[in-house]
PARO-504620 format. One line per 3 residues: number of its first residue (from 1); their letters; for each residue y, x, z of C-alpha. Coordinates in Angstrom, 3 decimals. Layout:
// residues N
NUM	a	Y X Z ~ ...
***
This chain:
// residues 295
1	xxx	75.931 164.883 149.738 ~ 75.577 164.146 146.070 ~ 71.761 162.645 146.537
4	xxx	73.254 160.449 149.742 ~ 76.087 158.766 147.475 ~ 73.533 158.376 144.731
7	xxx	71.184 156.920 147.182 ~ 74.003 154.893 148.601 ~ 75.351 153.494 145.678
10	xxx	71.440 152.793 143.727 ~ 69.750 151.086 146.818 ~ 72.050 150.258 149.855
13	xxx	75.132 148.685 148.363 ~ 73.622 146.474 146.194 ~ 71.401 145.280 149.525
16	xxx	74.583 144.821 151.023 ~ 76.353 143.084 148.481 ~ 73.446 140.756 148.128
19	xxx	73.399 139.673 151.613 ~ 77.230 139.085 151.415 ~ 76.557 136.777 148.378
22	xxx	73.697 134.877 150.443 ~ 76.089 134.836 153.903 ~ 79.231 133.103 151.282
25	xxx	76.982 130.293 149.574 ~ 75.183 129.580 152.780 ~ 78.708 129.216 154.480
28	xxx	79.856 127.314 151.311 ~ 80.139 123.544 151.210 ~ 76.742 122.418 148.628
31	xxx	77.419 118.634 148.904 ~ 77.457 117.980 145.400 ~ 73.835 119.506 145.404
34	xxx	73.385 115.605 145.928 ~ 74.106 115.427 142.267 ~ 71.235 117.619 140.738
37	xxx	69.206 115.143 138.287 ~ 65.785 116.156 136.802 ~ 66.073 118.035 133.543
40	xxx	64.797 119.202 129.958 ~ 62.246 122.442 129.919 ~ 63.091 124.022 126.794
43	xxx	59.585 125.678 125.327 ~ 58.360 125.598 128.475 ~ 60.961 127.701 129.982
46	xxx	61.808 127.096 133.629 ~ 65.632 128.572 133.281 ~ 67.898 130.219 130.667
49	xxx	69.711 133.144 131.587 ~ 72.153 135.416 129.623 ~ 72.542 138.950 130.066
52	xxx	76.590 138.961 129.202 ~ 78.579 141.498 127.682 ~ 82.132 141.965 127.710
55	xxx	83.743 141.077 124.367 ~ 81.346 139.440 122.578 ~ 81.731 135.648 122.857
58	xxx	80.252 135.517 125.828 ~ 82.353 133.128 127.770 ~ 81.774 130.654 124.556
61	xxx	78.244 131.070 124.804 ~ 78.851 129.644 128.437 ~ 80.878 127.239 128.007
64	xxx	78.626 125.733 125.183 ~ 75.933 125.278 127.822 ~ 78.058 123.973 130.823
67	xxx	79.195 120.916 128.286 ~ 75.514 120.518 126.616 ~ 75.228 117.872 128.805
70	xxx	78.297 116.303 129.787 ~ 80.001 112.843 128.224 ~ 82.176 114.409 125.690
73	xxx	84.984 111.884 126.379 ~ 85.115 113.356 129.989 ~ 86.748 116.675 128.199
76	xxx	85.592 120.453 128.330 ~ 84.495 121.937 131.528 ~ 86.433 124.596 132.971
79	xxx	84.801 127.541 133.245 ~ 87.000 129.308 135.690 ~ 87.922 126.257 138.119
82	xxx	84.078 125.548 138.550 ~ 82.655 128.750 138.969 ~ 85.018 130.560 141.195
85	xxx	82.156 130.349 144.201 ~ 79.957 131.740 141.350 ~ 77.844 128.077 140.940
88	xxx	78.700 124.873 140.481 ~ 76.697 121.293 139.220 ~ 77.726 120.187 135.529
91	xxx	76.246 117.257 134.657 ~ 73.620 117.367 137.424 ~ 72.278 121.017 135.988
94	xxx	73.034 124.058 138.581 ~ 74.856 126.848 136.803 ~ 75.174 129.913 138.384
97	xxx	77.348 133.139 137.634 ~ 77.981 137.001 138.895 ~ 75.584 136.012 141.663
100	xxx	72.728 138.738 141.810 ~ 71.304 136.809 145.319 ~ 71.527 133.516 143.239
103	xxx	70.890 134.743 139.743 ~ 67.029 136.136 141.415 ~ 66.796 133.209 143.217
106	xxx	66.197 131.752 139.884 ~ 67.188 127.832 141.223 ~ 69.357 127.226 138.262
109	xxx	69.315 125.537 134.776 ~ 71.654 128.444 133.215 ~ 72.990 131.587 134.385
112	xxx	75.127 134.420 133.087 ~ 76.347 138.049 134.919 ~ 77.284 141.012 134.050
115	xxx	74.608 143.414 135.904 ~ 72.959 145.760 133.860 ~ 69.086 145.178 132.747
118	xxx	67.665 147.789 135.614 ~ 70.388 145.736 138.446 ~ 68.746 142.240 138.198
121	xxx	65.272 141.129 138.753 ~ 65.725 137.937 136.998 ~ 62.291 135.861 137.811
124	xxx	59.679 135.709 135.274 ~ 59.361 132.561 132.869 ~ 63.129 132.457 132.250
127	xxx	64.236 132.447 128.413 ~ 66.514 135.353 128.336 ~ 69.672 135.830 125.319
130	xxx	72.212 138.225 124.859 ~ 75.062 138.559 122.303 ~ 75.769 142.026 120.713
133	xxx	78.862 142.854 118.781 ~ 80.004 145.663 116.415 ~ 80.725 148.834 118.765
136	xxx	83.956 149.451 117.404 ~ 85.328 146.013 117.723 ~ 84.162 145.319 120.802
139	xxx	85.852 148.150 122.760 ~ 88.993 147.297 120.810 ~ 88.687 143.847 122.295
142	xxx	88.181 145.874 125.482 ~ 91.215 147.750 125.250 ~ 93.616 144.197 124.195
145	xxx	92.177 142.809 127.214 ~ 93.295 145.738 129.568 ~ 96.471 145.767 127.806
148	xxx	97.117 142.328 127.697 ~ 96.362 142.368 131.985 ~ 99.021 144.867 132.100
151	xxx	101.788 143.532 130.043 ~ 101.594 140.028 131.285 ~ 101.052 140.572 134.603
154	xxx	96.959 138.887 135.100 ~ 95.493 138.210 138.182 ~ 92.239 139.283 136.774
157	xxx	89.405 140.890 139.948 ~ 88.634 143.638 137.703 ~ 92.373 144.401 137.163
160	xxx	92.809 146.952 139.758 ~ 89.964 149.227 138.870 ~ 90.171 149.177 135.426
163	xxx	94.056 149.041 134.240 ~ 93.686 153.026 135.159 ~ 91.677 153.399 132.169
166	xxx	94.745 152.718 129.670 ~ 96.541 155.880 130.027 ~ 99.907 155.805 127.718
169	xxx	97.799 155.666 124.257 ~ 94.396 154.541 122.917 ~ 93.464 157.898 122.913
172	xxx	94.197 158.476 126.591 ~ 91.818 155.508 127.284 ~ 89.269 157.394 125.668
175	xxx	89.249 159.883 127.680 ~ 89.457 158.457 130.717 ~ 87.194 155.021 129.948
178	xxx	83.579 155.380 132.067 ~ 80.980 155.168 129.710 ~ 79.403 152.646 130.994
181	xxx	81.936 150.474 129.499 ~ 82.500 152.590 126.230 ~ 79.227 152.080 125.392
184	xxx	78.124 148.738 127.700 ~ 75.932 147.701 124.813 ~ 74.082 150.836 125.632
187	xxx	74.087 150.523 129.351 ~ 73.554 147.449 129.571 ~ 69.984 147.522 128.517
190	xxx	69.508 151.440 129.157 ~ 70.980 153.059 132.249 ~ 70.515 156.470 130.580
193	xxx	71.599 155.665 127.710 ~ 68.315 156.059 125.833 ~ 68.989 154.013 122.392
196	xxx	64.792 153.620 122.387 ~ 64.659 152.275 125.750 ~ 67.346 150.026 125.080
199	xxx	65.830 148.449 121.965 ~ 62.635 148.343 124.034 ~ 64.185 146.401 126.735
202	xxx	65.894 143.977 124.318 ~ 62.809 143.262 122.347 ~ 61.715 141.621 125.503
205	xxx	64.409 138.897 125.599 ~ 63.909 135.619 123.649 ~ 66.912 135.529 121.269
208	xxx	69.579 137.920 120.295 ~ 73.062 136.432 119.124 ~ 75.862 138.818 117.575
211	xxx	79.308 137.849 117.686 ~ 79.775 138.085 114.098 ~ 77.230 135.356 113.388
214	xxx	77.671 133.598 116.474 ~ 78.467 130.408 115.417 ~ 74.986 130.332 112.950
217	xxx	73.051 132.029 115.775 ~ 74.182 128.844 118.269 ~ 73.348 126.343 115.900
220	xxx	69.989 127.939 115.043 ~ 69.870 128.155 119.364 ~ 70.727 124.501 119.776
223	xxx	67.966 123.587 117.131 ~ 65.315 125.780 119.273 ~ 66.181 125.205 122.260
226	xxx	66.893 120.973 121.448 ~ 69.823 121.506 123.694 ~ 72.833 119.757 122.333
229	xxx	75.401 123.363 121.911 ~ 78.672 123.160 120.183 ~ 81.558 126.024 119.478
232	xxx	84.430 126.739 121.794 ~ 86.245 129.540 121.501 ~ 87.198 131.163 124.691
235	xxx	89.396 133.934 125.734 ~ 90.478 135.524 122.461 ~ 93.862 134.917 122.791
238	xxx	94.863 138.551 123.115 ~ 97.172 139.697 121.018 ~ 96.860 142.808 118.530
241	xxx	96.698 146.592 119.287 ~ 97.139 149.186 116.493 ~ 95.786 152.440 116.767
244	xxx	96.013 155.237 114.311 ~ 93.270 155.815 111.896 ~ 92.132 159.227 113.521
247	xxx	91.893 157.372 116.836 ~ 89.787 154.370 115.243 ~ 87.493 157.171 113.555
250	xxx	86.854 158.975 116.955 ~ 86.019 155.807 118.011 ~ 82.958 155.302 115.994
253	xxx	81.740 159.001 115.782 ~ 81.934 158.157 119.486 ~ 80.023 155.344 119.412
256	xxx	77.196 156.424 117.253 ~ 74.324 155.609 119.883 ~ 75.664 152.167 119.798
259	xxx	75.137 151.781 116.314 ~ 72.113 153.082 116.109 ~ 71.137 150.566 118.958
262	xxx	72.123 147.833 116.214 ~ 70.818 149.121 113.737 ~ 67.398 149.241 115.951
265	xxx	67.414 146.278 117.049 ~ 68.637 144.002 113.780 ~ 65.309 142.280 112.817
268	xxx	65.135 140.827 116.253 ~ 69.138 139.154 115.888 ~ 68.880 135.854 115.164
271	xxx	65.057 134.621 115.828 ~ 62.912 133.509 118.254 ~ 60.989 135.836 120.018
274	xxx	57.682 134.637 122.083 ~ 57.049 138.059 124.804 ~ 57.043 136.828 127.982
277	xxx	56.770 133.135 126.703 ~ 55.368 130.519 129.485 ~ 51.287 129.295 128.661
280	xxx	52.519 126.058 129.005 ~ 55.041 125.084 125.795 ~ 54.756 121.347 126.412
283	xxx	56.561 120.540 129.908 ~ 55.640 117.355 131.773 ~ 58.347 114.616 131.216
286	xxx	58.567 114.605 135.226 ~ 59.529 118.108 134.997 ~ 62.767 119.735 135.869
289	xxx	64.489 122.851 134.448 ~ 65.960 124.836 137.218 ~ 65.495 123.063 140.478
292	xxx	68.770 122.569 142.760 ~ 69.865 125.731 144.742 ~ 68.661 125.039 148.337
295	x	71.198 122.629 150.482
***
């Protein structure tokens, strides 16, 4: 039974969930698809995707991209309003988000999920970033959000399956918190938690942000990429937790792969890194990044 749930929840659900994805967009209304102009190729680069983590200025990194292009006196685009069919057209680029059937499609100029390295077969010649974040910090940031769900009552989809990770203390939530988002750093790049294969599978993205430098790391990502990227700040308007200093210390003795992860992976924060880099640097002016999702 325990090899048929495994087998079930590896390699039939995610079919399943990716032909529910395809069924909702094809049944969507893709007029504005009309609206898709020709774009820039950055290096070469036919897409740019981001492999997002929770709680680590993600959602900025996002939003920086979905106004790169816009007239700044139309105002900010909002994230949430545009994107709740998980693509949208800013600016004639396609954006796409939390779609795995879209996301490998690869007919976008920037997209962003939350899938795990070994979920998504994100096409080849697409300049990959992520943005890591001190371990400790992060999960705190984790546990505000939960708590802030709770207490004021958010809508959120994840709310139902993850407010029973709070318990009635911080040290409750430890217990009871899946791993997988304990240590989502981790996971994300290693689905076994292997701190080697993890720094192995990040050294083959293009650029590594952290959240503590993010603001230098997007400037220095602008000037690479000659996208124009500015700062917003999104969604860190929870307010404080305080947990006891025996809880915080658990914390990071429990964290220690994730550390080492960083501490693995710190000369490749912050630079430019060619694997996987298209032959062709120099795209054609005619040339497109991300052609329009199919009408």
């Amino acid at each position: 039974m325990a090899h048929l749930t495994k087998f079930f929840g590896e390699y039939i659900r995610p079919k399943i969930k990716r032909k529910v994805q395809q069924a909702r967009y094809l049944l969507s209304d893709r007029s504005d698809l009309a609206a898709v102009t020709p774009g820039p190729r950055p290096l070469g680069y036919e897409r740019i995707y981001h492999y997002h983590i929770r709680k680590t200025a993600g959602s900025s990194l996002n939003t920086a991209f979905k106004n790169a292009f816009r007239d700044p006196s139309a105002g900010m685009a909002d994230e949430e309003a545009l994107f709740a069919r998980n693509w949208g057209v800013i600016a004639g680029k396609v954006y796409v988000n939390h779609s795995e059937y879209l996301l490998e499609r690869g007919d976008f100029f920037y997209g962003d999920g939350h899938g795990a390295f070994h979920e998504l077969a994100i096409p080849s010649n697409t300049f990959k970033i992520t943005i890591l974040r001190d371990p400790a910090a992060r999960v705190m940031s984790y546990y505000r959000m939960l708590m802030h769900w709770k207490n004021k009552d958010i809508r959120h989809p994840a709310r139902k399956a993850e407010e029973g990770y709070l318990g009635s203390c911080f040290g409750e939530f430890l217990e009871r918190v899946p791993r997988e988002h304990l240590m989502r750093q981790l996971y994300m790049f290693s689905n076994t938690f292997d701190v080697a294969e993890a720094a192995e599978n990040i050294s083959t993205l293009n650029f590594v942000m952290t959240t503590e430098n993010f603001a230098t790391h997007l400037s220095a990502l602008s000037a690479l990429l000659n996208i124009d990227l500015h700062l917003y700040r999104q969604k860190s308007s929870c307010g404080p937790v305080m947990i006891s200093e025996p809880d915080r210390a658990r914390l990071v003795d429990v964290l220690a792969p994730e550390y080492a992860l960083l501490e693995a992976v710190a000369p490749m924060v912050g630079v430019h890194r060619e694997r996987g880099r298209p032959a062709q640097v120099e795209a054609p002016a005619s040339s497109s990044l991300g052609a329009a999702l199919p009408a």
